[in-house]
Backbone as CSV, one residue per row, in Angstrom:
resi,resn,N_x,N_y,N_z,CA_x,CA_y,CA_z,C_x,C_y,C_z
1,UNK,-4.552,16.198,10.982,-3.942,15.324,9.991,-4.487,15.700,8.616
2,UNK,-3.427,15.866,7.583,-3.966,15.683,6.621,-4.913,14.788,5.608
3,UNK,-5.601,14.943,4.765,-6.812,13.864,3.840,-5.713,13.217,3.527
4,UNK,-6.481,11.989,3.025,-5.544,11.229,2.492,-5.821,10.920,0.783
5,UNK,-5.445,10.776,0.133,-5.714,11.120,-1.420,-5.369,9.837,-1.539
6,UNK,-6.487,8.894,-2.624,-6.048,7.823,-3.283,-5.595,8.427,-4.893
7,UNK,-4.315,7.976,-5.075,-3.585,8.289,-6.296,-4.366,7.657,-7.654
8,UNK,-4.422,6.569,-7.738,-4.558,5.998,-9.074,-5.416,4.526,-9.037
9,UNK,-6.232,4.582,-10.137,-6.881,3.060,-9.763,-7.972,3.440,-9.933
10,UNK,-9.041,2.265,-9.762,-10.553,2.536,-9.375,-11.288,3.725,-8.608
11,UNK,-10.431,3.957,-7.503,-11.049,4.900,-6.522,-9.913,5.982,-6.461
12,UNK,-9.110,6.328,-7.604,-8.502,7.608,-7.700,-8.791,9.059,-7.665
13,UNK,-8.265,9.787,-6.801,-9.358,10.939,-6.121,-10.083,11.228,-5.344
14,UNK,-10.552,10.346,-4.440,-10.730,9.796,-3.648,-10.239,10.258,-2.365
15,UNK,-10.640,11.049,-1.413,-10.264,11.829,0.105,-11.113,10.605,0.693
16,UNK,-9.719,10.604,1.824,-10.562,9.875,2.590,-9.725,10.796,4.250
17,UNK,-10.724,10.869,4.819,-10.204,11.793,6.312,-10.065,10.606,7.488
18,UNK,-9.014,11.035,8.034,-8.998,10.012,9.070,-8.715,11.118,9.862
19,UNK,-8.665,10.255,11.165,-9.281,11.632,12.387,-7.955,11.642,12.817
20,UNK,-8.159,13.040,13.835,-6.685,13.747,13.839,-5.873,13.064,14.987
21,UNK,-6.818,11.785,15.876,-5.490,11.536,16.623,-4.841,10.190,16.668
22,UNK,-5.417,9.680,15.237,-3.999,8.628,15.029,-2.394,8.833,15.153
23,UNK,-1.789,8.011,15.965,-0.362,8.020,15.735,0.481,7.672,14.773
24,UNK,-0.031,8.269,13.612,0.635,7.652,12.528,1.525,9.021,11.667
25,UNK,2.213,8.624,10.750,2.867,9.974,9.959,2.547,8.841,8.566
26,UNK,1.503,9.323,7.303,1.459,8.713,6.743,2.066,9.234,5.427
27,UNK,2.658,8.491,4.459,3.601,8.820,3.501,3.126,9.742,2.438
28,UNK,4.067,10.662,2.196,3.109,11.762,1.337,2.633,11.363,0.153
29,UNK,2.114,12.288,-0.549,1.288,11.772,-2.064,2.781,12.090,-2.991
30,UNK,3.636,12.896,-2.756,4.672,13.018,-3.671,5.430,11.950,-3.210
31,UNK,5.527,10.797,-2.267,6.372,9.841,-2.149,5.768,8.968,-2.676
32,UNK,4.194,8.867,-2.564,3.727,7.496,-2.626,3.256,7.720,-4.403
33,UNK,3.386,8.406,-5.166,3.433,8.450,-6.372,4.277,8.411,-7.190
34,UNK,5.657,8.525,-6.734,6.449,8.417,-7.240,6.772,6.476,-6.869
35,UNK,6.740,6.290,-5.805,6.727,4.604,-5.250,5.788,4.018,-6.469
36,UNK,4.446,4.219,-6.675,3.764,3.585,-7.461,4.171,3.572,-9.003
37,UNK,4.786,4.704,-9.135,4.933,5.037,-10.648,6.034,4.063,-11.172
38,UNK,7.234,3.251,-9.898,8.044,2.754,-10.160,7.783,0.773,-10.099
39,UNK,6.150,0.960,-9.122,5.789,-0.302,-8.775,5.011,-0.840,-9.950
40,UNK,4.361,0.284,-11.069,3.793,0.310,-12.467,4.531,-0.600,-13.444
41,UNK,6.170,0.113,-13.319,6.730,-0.209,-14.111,7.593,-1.545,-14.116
42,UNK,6.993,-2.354,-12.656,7.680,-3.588,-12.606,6.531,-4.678,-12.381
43,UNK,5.415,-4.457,-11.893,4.423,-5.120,-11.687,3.521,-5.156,-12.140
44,UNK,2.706,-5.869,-12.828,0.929,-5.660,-13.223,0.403,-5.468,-11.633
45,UNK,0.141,-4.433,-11.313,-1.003,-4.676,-10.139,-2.085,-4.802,-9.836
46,UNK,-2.633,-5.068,-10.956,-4.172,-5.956,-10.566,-3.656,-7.552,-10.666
47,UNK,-2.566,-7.973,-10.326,-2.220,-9.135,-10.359,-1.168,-9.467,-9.376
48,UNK,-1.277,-8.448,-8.456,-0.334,-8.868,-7.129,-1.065,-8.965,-5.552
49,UNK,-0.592,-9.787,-4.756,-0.913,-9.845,-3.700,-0.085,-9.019,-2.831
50,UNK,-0.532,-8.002,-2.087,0.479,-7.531,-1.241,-0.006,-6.908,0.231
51,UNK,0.936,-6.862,1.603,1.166,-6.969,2.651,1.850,-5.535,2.908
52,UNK,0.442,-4.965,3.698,0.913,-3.438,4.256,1.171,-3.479,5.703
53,UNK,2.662,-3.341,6.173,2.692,-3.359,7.563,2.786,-2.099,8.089
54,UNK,2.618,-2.126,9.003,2.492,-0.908,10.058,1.236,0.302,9.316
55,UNK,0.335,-0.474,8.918,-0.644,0.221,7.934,-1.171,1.479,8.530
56,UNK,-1.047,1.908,9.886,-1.145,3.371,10.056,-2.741,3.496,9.668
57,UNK,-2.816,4.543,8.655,-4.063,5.047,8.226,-5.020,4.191,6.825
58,UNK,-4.066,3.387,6.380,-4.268,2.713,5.771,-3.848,2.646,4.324
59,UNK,-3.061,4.411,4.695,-2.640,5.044,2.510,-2.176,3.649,2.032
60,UNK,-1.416,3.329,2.150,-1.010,2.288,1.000,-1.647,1.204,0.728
61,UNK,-2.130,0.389,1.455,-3.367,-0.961,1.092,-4.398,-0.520,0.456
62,UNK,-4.857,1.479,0.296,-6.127,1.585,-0.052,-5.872,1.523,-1.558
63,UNK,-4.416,2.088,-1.705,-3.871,2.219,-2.677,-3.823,1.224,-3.738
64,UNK,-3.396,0.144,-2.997,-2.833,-1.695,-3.869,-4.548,-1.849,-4.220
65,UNK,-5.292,-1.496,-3.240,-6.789,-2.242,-3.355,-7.508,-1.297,-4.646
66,UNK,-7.193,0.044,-5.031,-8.013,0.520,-5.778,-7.439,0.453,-7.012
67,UNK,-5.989,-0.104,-6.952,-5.459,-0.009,-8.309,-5.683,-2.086,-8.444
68,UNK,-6.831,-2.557,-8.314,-6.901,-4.060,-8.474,-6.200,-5.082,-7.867
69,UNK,-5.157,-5.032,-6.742,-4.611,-6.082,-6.342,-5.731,-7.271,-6.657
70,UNK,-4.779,-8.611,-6.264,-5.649,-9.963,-5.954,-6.305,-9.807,-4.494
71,UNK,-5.065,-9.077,-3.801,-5.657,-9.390,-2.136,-4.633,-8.276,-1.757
72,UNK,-4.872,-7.494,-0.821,-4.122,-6.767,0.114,-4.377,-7.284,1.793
73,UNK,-3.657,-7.358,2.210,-3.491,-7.532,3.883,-3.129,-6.410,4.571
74,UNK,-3.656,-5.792,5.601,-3.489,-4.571,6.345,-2.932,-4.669,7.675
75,UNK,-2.280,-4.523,8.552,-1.297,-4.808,9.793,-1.022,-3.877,10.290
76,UNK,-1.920,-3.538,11.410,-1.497,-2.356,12.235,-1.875,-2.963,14.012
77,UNK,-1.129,-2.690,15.059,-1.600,-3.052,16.502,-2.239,-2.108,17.011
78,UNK,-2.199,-0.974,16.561,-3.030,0.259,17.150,-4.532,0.277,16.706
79,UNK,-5.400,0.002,17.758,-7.107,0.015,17.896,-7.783,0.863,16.925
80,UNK,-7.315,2.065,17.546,-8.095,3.226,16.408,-7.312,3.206,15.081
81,UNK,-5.957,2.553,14.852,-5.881,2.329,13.111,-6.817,1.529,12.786
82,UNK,-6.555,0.252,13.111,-7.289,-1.076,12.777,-8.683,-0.786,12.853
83,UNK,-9.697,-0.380,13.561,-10.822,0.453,13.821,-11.267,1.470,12.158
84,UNK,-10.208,2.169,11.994,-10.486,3.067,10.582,-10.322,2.281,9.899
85,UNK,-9.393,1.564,9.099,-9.291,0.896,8.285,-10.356,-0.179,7.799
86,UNK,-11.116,-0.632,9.073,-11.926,-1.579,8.954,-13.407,-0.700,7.816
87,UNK,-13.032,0.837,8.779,-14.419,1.560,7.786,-14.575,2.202,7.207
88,UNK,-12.721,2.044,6.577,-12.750,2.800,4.840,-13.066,1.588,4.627
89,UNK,-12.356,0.272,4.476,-12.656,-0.266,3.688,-13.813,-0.805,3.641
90,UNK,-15.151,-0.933,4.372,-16.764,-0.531,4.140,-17.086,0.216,3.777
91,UNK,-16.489,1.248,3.668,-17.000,2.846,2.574,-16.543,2.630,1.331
92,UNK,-15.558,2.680,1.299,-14.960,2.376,-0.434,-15.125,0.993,-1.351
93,UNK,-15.363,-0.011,-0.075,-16.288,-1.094,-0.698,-15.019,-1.966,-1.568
94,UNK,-13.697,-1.652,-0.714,-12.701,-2.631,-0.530,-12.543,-4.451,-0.174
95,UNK,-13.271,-5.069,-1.125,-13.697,-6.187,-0.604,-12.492,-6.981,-0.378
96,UNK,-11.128,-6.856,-1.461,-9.922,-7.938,-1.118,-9.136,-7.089,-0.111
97,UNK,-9.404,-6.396,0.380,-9.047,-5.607,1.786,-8.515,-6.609,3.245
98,UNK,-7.772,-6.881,3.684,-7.972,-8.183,4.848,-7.436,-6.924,6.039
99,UNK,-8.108,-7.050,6.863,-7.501,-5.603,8.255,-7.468,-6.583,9.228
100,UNK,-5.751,-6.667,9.889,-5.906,-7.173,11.058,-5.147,-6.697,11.961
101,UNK,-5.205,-6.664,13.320,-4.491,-6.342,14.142,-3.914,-7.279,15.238
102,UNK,-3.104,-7.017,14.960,-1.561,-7.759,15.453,-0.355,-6.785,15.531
103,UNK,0.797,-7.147,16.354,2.309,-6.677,16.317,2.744,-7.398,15.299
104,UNK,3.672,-6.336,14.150,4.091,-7.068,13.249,5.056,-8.160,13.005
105,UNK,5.598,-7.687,14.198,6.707,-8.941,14.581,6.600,-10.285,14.665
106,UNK,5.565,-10.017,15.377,4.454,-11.449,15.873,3.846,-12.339,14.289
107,UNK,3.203,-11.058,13.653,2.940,-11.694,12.519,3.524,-12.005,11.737
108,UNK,4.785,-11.413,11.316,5.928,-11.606,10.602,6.463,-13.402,11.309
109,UNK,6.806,-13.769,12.362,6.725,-15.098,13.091,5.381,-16.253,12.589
110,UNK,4.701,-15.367,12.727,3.602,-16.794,12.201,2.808,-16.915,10.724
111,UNK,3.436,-15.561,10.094,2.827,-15.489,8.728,2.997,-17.049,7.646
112,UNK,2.154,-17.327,7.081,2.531,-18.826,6.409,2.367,-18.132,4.913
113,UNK,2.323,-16.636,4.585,1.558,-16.734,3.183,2.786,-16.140,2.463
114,UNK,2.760,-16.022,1.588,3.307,-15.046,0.806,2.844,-13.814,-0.229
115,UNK,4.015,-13.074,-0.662,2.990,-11.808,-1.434,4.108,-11.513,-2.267
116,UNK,3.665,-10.652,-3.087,4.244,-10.369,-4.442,5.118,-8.880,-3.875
117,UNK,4.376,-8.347,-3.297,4.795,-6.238,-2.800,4.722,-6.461,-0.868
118,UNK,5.526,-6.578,-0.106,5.354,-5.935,1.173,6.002,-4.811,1.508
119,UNK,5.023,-3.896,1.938,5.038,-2.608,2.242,5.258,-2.419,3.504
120,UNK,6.291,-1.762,4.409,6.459,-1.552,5.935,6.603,-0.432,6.024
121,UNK,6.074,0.298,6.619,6.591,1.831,6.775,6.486,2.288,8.832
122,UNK,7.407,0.971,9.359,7.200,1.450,10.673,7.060,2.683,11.116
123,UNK,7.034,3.126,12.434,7.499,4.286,12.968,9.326,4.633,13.052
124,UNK,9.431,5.720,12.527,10.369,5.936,11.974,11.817,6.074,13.507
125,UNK,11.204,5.979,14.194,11.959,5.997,15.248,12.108,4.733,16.122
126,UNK,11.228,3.358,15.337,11.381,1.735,16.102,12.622,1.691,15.913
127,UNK,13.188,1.217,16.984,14.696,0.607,16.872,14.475,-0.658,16.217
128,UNK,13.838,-1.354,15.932,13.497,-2.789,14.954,13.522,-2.591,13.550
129,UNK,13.908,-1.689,13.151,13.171,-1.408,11.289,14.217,-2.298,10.940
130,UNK,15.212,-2.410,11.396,16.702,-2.895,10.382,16.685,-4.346,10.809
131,UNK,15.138,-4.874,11.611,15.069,-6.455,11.526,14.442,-6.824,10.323
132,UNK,13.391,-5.790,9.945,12.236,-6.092,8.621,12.858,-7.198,7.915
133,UNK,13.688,-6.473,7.217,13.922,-7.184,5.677,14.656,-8.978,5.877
134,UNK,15.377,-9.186,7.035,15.976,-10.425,7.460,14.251,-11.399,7.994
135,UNK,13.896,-10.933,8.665,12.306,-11.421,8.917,11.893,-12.022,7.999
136,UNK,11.606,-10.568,7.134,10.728,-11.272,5.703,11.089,-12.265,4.624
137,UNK,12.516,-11.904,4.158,13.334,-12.466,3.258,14.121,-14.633,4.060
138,UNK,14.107,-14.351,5.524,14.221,-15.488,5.752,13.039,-16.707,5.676
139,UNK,11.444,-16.048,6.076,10.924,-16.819,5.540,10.234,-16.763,4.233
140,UNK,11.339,-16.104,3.859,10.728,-16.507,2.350,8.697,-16.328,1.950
141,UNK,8.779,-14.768,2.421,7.786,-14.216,2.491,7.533,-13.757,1.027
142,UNK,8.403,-13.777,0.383,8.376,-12.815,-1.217,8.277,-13.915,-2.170
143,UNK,7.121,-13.384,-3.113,7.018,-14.428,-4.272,7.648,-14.283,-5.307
144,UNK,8.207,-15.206,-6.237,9.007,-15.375,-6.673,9.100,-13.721,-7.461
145,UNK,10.197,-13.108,-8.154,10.224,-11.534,-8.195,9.814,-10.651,-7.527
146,UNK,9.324,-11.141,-6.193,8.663,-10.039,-5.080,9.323,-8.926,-4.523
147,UNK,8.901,-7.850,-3.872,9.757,-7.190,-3.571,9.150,-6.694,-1.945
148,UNK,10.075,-6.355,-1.346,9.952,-6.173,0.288,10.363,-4.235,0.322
149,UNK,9.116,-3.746,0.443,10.062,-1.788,0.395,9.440,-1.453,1.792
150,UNK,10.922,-0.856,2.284,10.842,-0.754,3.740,10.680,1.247,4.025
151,UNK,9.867,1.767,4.266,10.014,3.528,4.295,10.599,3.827,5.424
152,UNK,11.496,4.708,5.387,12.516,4.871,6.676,12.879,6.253,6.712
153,UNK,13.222,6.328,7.723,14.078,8.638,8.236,15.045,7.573,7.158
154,UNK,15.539,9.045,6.495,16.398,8.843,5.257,17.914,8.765,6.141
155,UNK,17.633,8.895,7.591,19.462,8.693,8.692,19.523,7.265,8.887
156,UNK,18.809,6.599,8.574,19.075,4.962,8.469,19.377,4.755,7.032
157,UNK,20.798,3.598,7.278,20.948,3.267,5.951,21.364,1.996,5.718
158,UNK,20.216,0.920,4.638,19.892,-0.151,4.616,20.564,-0.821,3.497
159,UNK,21.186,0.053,2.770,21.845,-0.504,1.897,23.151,-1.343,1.451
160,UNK,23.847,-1.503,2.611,24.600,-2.676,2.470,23.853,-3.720,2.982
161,UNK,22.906,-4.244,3.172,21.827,-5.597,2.669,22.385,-6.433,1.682
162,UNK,22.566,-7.541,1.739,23.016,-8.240,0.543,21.700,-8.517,-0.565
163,UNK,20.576,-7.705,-0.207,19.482,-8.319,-0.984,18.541,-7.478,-1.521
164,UNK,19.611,-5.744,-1.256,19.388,-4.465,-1.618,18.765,-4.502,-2.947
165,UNK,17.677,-4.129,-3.501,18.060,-3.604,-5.252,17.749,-2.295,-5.442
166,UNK,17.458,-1.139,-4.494,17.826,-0.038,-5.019,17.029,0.996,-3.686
167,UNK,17.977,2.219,-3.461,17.330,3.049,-2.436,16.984,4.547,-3.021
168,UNK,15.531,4.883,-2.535,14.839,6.064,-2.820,14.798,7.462,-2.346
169,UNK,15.167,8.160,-2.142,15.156,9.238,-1.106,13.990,10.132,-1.451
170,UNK,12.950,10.591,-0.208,12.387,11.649,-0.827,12.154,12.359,0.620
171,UNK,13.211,13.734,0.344,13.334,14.468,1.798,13.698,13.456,2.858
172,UNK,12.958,13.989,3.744,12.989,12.772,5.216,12.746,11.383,5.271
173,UNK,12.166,10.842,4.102,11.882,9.272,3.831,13.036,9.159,2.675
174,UNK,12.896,7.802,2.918,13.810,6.820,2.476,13.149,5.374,1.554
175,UNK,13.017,5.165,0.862,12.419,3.738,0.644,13.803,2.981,0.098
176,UNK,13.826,1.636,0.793,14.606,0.756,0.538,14.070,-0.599,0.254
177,UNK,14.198,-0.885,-1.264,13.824,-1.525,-2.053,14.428,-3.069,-2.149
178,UNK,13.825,-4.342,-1.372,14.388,-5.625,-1.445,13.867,-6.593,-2.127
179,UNK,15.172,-7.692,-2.546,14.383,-8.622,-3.292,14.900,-9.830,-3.051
């Protein structure tokens, strides 16, 4: 597996190695910089709370956490994710870091909180991805201007959503942007 590079923030530059046999495919640095560069331009993010599902290796929560979130939440069911995540974020000294493990589904069902940014980047082959955004958006998981971005194989297409506001392509990913 490749390092994982924190982009921007406090801990920008930042390699962090996760070991080679997570099951994860985690989003490249040319996707997830271009994602941030657009999340810059709509959000203060040292002033958002946000919800990384299917957190994999952890790229994106390390991300929200080094560029100042209020709080990031981390959501992965796999042992050895949830396991790493727990000890970057003791290495990098991620304190609004929250790592838990659960099925997101499950948590998506009993979540009571809300967040400003939720991030999902299932496995690109769950037959569930095209429940995400009805999940989140029914309970009214998004704070007020929040946004729900779902990363997807760019052969799914999410955009007749009535609650679409804009889709990303980069190569084989997809980000589909809700509000």
């Amino acid at each position: 597996m490749p390092a994982l590079r924190i982009i921007g923030g406090e801990k920008g530059g930042i390699i962090i190695n996760a070991p080679a046999n997570l099951p994860v495919r985690p989003t490249t640095d040319r996707a997830k910089e271009s994602l941030f560069n657009i999340l810059h331009n709509h959000f203060n993010l040292d002033t958002v709370c946000a919800l990384d599902l299917f957190s994999g290796t952890g790229n994106m929560a390390y991300e929200f956490a080094s560029r100042g979130a209020l709080k990031v939440v981390s959501v992965d069911i796999n042992f050895n994710c949830y396991n790493f995540i727990k000890q970057s974020k003791i290495k990098q000294d991620f304190d609004k870091l929250e790592v838990l493990k659960a099925d997101v589904f499950k948590y998506l069902q009993k979540c009571e909180d809300s967040f400003d940014i939720i991030f999902a980047d299932a496995p690109y082959n769950l037959p569930r991805i095209s429940e995400i955004p009805n999940l989140v958006l029914a309970k009214n998981m998004l704070k007020q201007g929040g946004w729900l971005i779902v990363e997807h194989g760019s052969e799914l297409d999410l955009s007749k959503h009535a609650r679409i506001r804009e889709v990303r392509k980069y190569g084989q990913s997809t980000f589909s942007i809700f509000v």
